[in-house]
C-alpha positions in Angstrom: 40.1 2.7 1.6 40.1 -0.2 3.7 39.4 -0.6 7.8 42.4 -1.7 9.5 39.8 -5.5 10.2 38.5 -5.3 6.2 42.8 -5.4 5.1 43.5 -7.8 7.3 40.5 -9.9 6.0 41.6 -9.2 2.5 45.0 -9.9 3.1 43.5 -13.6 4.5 41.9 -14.0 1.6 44.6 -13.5 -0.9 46.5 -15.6 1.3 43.8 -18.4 1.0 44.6 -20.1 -2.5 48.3 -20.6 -1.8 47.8 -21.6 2.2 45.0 -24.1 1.0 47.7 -25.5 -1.8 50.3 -25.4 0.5 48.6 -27.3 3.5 47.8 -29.9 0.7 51.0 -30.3 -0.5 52.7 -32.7 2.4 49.3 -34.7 2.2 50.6 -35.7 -1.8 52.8 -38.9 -0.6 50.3 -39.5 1.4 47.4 -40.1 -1.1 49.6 -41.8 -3.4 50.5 -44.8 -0.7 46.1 -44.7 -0.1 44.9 -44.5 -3.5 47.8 -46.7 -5.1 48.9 -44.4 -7.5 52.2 -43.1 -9.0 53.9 -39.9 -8.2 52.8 -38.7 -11.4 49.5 -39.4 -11.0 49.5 -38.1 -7.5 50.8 -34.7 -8.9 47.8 -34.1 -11.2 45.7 -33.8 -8.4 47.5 -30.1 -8.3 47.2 -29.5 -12.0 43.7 -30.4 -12.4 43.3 -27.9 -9.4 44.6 -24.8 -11.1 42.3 -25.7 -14.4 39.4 -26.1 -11.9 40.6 -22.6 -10.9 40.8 -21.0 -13.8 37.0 -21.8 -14.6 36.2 -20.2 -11.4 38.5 -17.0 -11.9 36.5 -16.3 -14.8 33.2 -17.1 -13.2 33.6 -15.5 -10.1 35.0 -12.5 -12.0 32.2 -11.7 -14.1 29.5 -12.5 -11.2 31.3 -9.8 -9.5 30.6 -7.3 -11.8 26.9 -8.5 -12.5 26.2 -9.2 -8.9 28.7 -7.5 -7.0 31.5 -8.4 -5.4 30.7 -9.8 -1.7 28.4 -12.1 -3.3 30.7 -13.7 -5.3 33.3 -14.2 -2.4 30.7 -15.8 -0.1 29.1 -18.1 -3.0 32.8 -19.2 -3.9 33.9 -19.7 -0.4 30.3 -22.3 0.4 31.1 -24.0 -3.2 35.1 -24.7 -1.7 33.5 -25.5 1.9 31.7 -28.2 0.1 34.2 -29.7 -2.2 36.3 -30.0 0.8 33.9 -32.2 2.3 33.2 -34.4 -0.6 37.2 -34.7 -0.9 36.6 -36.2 2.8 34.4 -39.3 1.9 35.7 -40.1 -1.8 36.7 -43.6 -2.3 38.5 -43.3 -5.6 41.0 -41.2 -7.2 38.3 -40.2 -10.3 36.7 -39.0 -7.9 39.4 -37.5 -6.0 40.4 -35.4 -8.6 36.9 -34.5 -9.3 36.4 -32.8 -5.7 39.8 -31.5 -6.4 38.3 -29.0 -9.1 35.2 -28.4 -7.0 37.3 -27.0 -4.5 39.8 -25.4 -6.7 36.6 -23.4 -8.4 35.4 -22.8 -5.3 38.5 -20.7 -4.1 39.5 -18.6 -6.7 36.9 -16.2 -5.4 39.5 -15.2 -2.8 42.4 -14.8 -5.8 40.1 -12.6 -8.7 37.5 -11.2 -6.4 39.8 -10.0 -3.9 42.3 -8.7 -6.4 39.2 -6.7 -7.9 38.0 -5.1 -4.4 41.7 -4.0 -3.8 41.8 -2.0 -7.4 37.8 -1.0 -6.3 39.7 0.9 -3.8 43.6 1.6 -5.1 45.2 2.0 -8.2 48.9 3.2 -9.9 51.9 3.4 -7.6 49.3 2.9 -4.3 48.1 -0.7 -5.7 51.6 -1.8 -6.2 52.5 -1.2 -3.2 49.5 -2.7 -1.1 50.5 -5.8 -3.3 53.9 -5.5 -2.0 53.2 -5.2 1.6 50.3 -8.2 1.2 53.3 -10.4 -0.3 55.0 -10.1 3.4 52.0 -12.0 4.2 51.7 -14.3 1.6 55.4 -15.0 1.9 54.7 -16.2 5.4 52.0 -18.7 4.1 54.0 -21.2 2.5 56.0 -22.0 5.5 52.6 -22.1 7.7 51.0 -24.4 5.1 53.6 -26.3 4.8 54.8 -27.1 8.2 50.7 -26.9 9.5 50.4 -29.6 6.5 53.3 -31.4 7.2 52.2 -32.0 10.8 49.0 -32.7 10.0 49.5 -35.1 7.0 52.6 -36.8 9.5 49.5 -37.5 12.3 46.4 -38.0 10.4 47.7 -38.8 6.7 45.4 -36.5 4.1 42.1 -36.9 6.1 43.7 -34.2 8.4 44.3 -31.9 5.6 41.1 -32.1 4.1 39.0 -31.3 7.9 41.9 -28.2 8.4 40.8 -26.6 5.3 36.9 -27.1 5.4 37.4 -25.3 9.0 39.4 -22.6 7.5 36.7 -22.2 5.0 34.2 -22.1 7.2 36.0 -19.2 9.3 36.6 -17.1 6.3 33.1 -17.2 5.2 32.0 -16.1 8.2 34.7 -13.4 8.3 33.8 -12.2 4.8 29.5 -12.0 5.8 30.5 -9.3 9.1 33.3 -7.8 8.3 34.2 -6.9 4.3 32.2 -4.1 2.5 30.4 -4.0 -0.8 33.2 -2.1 -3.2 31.5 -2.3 -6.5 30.7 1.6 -7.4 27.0 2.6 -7.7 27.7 4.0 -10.6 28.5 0.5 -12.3 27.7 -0.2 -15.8 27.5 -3.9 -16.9 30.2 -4.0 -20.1 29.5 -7.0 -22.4 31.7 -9.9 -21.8 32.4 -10.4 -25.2 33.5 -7.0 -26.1 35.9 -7.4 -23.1 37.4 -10.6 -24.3 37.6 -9.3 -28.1 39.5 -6.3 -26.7 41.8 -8.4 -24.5 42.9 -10.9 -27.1 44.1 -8.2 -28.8 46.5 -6.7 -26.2 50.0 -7.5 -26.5 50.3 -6.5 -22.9 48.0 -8.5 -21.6 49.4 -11.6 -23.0 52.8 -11.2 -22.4 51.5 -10.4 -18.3 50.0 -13.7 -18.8 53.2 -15.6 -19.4 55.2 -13.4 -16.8 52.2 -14.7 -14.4 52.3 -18.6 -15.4 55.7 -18.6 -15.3 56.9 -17.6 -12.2 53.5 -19.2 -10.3 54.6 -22.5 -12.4 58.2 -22.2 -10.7 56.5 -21.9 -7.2 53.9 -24.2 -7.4 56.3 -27.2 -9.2 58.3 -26.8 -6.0 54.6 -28.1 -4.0 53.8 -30.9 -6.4 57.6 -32.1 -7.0 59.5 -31.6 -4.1 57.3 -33.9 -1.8 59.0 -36.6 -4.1 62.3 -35.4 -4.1 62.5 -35.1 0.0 61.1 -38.7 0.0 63.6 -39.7 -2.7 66.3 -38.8 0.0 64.8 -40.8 2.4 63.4 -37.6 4.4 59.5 -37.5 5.9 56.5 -35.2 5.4 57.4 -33.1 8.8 61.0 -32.8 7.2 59.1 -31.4 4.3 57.1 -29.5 6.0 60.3 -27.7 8.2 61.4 -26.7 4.3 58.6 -23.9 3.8 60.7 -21.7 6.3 63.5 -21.5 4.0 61.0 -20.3 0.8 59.1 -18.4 3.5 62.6 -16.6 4.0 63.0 -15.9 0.5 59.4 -14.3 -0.5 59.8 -12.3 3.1 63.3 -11.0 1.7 61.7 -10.4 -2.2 58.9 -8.0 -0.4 60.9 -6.1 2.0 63.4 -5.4 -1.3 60.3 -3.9 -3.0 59.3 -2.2 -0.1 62.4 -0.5 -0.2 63.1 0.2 -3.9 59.2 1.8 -3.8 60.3 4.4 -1.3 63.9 4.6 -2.9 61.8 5.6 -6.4 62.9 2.8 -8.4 61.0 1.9 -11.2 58.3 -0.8 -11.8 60.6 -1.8 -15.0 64.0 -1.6 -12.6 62.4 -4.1 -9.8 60.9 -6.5 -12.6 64.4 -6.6 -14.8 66.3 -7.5 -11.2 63.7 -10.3 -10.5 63.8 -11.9 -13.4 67.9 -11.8 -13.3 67.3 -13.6 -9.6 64.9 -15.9 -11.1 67.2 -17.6 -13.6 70.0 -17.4 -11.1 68.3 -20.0 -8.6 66.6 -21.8 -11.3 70.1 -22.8 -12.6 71.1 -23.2 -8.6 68.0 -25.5 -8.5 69.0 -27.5 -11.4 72.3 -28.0 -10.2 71.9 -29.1 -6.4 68.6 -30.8 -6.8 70.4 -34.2 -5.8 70.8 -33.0 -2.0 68.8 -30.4 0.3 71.3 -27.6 -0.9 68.7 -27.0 -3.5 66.5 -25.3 -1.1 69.1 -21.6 -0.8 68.6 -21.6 -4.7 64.7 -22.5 -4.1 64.5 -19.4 -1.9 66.1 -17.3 -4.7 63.2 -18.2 -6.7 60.7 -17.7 -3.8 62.4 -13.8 -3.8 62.3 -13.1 -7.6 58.6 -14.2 -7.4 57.7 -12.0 -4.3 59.5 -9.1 -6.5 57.8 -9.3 -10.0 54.3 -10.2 -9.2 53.0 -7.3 -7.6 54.5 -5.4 -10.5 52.7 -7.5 -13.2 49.5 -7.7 -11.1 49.0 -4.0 -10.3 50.5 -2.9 -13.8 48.3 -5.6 -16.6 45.2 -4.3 -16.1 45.9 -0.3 -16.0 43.4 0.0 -19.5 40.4 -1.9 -17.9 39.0 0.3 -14.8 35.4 0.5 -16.7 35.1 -3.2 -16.2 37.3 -4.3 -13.6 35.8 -7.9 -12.4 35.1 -9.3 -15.8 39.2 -7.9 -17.4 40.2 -9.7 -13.8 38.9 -12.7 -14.7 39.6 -13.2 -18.2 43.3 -12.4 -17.1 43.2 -15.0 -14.2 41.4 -17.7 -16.3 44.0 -17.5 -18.8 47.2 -17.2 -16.7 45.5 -20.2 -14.5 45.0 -22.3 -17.6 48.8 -21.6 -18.5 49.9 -22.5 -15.0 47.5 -25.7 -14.8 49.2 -26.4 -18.1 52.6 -25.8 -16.5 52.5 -28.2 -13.9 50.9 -30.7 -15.3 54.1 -30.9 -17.9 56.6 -30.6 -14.6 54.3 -33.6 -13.0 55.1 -35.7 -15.9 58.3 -35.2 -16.5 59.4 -34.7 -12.3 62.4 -32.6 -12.8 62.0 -30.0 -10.7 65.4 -28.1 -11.9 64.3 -28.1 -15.5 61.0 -26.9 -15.3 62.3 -24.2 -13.2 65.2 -23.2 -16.0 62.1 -23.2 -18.5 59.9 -20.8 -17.2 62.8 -18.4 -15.7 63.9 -18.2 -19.8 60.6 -17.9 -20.7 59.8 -15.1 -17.8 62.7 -13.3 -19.2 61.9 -13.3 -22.5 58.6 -12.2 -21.6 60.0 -9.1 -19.4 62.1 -7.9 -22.1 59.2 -7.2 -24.1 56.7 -6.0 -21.5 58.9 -3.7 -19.8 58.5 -0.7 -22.9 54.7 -1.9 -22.4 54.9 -0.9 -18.5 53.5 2.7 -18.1 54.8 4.4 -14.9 52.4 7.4 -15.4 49.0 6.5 -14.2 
């Protein structure tokens, strides 16, 4: 178990990576008008971000498991503090983007070494639901990135972004040195990496958790890289955009409090994923059919729900067979679902159609919920 302080720090730290996107996402207009790029170009500053972060899921991962797990967070914590900085001085876009994946392997620490403290600690039923009452808080931090981003990148363009999130590194740094606990057992064996990997590529569940992952995080995240566009393409401005995260916020807040209550009503992991994944395609299809007005956002939040519903499900349920070697299964999962998503977007930044990249993945997440759910073991 946790301290009442250590959850809360946990909880910030899982909130990190989206809050730190988020923030950033208002600042995209901004760097396109500076650096004289198109929107396109502008929009694989995220992509590039999420490949960055997929390198440091899986590196981070395994040094938790060979060094332990508060090492790890602090190292990858310093490495984001510092690509934060070098983002502040760049004079290029190369190079832009090149601090962009410094910083994006720098905070997955708080996304796979987090995630691995939490099933140190919990596991079955329990885990799900910590994930489910974390999401209240991580549904919160898209409106507070945004709008915080909105306002910032409205006052002080992108070089206010960039100062906001080397602070907030610094601060959870510090946080993470005085107040988390080393949860790596005693007892710990080193498993070889390769075995792990060998054994993974060969689960069916795995991989189809992987696409359920990528998909949904691709439908939230295209929303960050696209929508920016879109609100400018209506002639609104980046504190506009930023008053928008209260509507998706509204949507996760509603996703987690329905899983808090189908978890104490006994419904089943397979029950909550089937109904998000009938949500998901619902607002994808609103999405796709509003997305010439700001009526697309009650869809949007539709989407923001099914995604607060089904990923505590997939994230407390893929990795049920790999408790001997919990940071290095964590980070092969993350690398490749981060790969996928980095993938994702970069497609939706090309093609900027927000309404079809969301009808994509919510076809593809169903297809891939059909065949997890006999895959999804209730008895742990």
């Amino acid at each position: 178990m946790f301290s009442p302080t250590a959850m809360v720090m946990v909880t910030a730290l899982l909130m990190f990576p989206q809050i730190a996107e988020t923030i950033y996402s208002p600042a995209l207009t901004s760097i396109s008008a500076h650096f004289s790029v198109t929107a396109q170009q502008t929009a694989q500053t995220l992509s590039v971000y999420f490949i960055g972060f997929a390198a440091g899921v899986l590196f981070w991962g395994r040094v938790s498991d060979t060094w332990g797990r508060k090492p790890a967070l602090l190292a990858g914590l310093a490495v984001y503090a510092v690509g934060t900085l070098i983002a502040l001085v760049v004079s290029g876009f190369t190079l832009l983007l090149a601090a962009r994946v410094i910083t994006a392997f720098g905070a997955a620490t708080g996304s796979v070494v987090t995630q691995t403290m939490l099933r140190d600690r919990f596991s079955g039923p329990r885990l799900a639901a910590i994930f489910s009452l974390i999401g209240i808080a991580l549904a919160i931090s898209p409106a507070v990135g945004i709008y915080v981003g909105g306002l910032l990148a409205w006052r002080w363009e992108f070089y206010g972004v960039f100062i906001a999130l080397t602070i907030l590194s610094g601060l959870l740094l510090a946080g993470s040195l005085f107040i988390l606990p080393e949860t790596r057992s005693s007892q710990h064996s080193d498993v070889a990496f390769w075995s792990v990997l060998y054994l993974m590529l060969r689960d069916k569940k795995i991989w189809l958790a992987i696409v359920l992952v990528a998909a949904f995080n691709v439908s939230l995240f295209s929303y960050y890289s696209l929508a920016p566009f879109i609100f400018a393409r209506l002639h609104f401005d980046t504190q506009t955009f930023g008053f928008s995260g209260v509507a998706l916020a509204a949507g996760s807040i509603i996703g987690s409090q329905i899983n808090r209550l189908l978890f104490q009503q006994g419904k089943s992991q397979r029950w909550i994923l089937t109904l998000a994944c009938i949500l998901n395609l619902f607002g994808s299809t609103g999405v796709l059919c509003f997305s010439d007005s700001l009526n697309f956002l009650l869809p949007m939040a539709l989407v923001m729900t099914s995604f607060s519903m089904a990923i505590p499900v997939v994230l407390s349920s893929a990795l049920n067979a790999y408790s001997h070697c919990r940071g290095t299964a964590g980070a092969l999962f993350g690398f490749f679902y981060y790969v996928f998503i980095g993938s994702g977007l970069m497609l939706a930044g090309w093609s900027q159609w927000l309404g079809l990249t969301l009808m994509i993945c919510a076809l593809l997440g169903c297809i891939a919920a059909w065949l997890y759910l006999p895959l999804l073991n209730e008895k742990y």
